[in-house]
PLY file of the C-alpha trace (Angstrom):
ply
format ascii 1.0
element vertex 190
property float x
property float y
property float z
element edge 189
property int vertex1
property int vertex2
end_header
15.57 -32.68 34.77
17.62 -34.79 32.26
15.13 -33.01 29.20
15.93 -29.88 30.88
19.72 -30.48 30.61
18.84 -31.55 26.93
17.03 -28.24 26.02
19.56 -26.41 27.10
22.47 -27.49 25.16
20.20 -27.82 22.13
19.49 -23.88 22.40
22.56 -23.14 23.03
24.34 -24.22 19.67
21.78 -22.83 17.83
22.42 -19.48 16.15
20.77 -16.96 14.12
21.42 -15.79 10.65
24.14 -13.42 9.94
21.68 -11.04 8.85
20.00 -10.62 11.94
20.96 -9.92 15.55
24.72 -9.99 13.61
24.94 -13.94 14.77
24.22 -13.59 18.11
24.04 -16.68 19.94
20.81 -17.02 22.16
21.57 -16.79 25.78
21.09 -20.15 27.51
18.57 -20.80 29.85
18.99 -20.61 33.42
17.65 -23.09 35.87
14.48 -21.53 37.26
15.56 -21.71 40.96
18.04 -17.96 39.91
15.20 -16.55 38.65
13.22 -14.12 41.27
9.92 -12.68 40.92
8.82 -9.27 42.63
5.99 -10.10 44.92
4.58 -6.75 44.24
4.30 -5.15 40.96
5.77 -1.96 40.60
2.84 0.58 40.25
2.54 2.99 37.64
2.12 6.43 39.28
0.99 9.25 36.76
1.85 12.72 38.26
-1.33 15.29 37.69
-1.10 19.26 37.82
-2.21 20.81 40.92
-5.38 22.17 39.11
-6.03 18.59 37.83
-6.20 16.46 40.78
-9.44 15.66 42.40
-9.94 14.51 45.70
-11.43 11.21 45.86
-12.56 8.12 47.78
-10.86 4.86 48.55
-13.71 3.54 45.32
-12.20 6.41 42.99
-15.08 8.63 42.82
-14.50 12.01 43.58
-15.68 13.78 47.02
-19.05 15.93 47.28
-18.34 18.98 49.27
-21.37 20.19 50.97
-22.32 23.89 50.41
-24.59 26.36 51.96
-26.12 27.15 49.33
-28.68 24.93 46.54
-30.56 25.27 42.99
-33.06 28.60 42.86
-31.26 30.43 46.01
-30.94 34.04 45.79
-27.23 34.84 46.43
-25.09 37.97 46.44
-21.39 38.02 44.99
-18.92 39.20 47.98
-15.87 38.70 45.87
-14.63 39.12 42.37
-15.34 41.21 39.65
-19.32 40.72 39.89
-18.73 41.88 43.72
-21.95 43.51 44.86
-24.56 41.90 42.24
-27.43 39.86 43.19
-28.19 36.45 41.26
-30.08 32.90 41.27
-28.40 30.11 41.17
-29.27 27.99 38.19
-26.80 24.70 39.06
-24.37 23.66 40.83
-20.96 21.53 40.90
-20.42 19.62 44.34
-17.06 17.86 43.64
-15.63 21.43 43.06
-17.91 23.67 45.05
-18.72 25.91 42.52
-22.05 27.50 40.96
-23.58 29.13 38.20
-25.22 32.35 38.79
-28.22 33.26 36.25
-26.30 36.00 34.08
-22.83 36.25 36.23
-19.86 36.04 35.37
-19.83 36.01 31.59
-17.41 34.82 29.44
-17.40 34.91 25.49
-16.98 31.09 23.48
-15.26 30.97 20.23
-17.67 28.43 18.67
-16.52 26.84 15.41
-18.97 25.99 12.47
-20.64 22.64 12.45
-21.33 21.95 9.30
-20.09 23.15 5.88
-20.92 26.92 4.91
-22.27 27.56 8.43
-20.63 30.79 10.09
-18.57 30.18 13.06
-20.12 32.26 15.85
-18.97 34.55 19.08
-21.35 33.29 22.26
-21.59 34.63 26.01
-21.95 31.64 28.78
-22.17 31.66 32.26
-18.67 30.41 34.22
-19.01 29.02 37.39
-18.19 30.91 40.74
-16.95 29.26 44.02
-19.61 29.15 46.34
-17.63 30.78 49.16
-17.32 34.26 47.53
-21.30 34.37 47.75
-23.96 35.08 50.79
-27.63 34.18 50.66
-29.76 37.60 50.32
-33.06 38.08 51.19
-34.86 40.03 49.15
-37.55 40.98 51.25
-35.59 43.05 53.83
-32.32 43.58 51.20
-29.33 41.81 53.35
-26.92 39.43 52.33
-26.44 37.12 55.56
-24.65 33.52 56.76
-27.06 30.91 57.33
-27.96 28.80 59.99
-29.62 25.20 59.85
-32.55 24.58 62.85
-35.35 22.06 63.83
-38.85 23.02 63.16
-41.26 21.78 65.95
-42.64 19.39 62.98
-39.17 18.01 63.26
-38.19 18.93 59.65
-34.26 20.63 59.44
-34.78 23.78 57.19
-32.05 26.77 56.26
-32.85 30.54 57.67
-30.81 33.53 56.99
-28.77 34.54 60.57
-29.17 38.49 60.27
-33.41 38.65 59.62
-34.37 34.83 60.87
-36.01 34.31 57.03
-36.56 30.47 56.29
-35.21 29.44 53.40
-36.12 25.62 52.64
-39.81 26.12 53.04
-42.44 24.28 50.98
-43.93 27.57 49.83
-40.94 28.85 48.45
-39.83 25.68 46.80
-43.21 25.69 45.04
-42.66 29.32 43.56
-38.87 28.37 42.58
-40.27 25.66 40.25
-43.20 27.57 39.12
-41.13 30.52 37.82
-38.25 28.42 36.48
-41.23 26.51 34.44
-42.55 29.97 33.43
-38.77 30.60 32.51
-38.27 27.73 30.08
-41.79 28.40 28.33
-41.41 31.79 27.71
-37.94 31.06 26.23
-39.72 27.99 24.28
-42.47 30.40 22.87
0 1
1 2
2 3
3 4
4 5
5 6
6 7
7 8
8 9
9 10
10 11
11 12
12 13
13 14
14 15
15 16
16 17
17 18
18 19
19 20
20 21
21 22
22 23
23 24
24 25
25 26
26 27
27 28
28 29
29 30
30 31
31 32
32 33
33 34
34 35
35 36
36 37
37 38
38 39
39 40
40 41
41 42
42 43
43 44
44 45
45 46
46 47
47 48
48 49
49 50
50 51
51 52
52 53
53 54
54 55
55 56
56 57
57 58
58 59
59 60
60 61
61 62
62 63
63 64
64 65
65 66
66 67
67 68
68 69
69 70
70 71
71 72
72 73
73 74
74 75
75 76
76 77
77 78
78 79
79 80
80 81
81 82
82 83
83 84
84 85
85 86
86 87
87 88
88 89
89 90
90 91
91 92
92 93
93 94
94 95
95 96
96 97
97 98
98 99
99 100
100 101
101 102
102 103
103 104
104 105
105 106
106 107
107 108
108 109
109 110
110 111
111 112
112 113
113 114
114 115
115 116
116 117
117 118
118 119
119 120
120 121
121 122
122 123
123 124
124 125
125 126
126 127
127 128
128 129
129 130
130 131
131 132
132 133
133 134
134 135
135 136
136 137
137 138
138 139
139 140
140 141
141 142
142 143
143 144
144 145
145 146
146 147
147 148
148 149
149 150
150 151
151 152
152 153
153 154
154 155
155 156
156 157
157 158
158 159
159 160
160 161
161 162
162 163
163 164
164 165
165 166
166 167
167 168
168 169
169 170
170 171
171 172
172 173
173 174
174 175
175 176
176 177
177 178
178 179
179 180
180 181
181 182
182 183
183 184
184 185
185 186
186 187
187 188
188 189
């Protein structure tokens, strides 16, 4: 305590040059028992835009919405300005519930040049749609309907169209979704 006392009236005669802080002494210090700490920090809180936030879990990462619809469905737009076109869906975005749609929904890209002397270029992409302005179609029978999940008597949980009973999630038509999206990417390679 006594080298406490000590400090303290050392510090306190001490002064700074005129040139700085105009003289100022330094304060003197205080005995620690005055001084209070905050048990809890005060937490930063960064305010987001309403179109920025994302919902997420208590471990940060955002929340995957289920949809009633996956990759290689056949869908039909009920709302927008595609409204009444038919489509495959070629990916989708669960933490936002939206999809692309195999040439829907265009939108032209600005691209700037890469490198030095290379044109910059005017490009068409697909923008994402929200999966609740679409209905599966069958293209058999030509109806857009709701679907319904059941229980085969094999015990497997597959999709089927409400209105004409279609299954969706069948192993056969899996099997021809892949084999015409690989047919897709080689004729585009060739």
């Amino acid at each position: 305590m006594a080298a406490m006392a000590a400090l303290q009236s050392s510090m306190a005669s001490l002064s700074i040059s005129s040139n700085s802080f105009l003289g100022q002494r330094f304060a003197p210090l205080l005995p620690s028992s005055s001084i209070k700490f905050l048990d809890k920090p005060c937490p930063v809180v960064m305010r987001l835009k309403r179109w920025e936030r994302k919902e997420c879990k208590p471990n940060s990462l955002p929340v995957l919405h289920k949809m009633h619809v996956k990759v290689g469905d056949t869908v039909k737009i009920i709302a927008g300005r595609e409204k009444g076109k038919v489509g495959e869906i070629t990916q989708i975005f669960k933490h936002n519930s939206t999809v692309i749609v195999k040439d829907m929904n265009l939108k032209t890209k600005h691209m700037k040049s890469r490198e030095q002397g290379e044109p910059g270029q005017i490009v068409k992409i697909e923008a994402p749609i929200h999966s609740s302005n679409m209905m599966l179609y069958s293209k058999e029978q030509n109806v857009a309907s709701r679907v319904g999940h059941k229980i085969l008597e094999d015990g497997s949980r597959v999709r089927y169209l409400i209105k004409t009973g279609e299954i969706i999630d069948s192993a056969e038509n899996w099997k021809r979704a892949i084999k015409e999206r690989k047919e897709n990417k080689e004729d585009k390679s060739s």
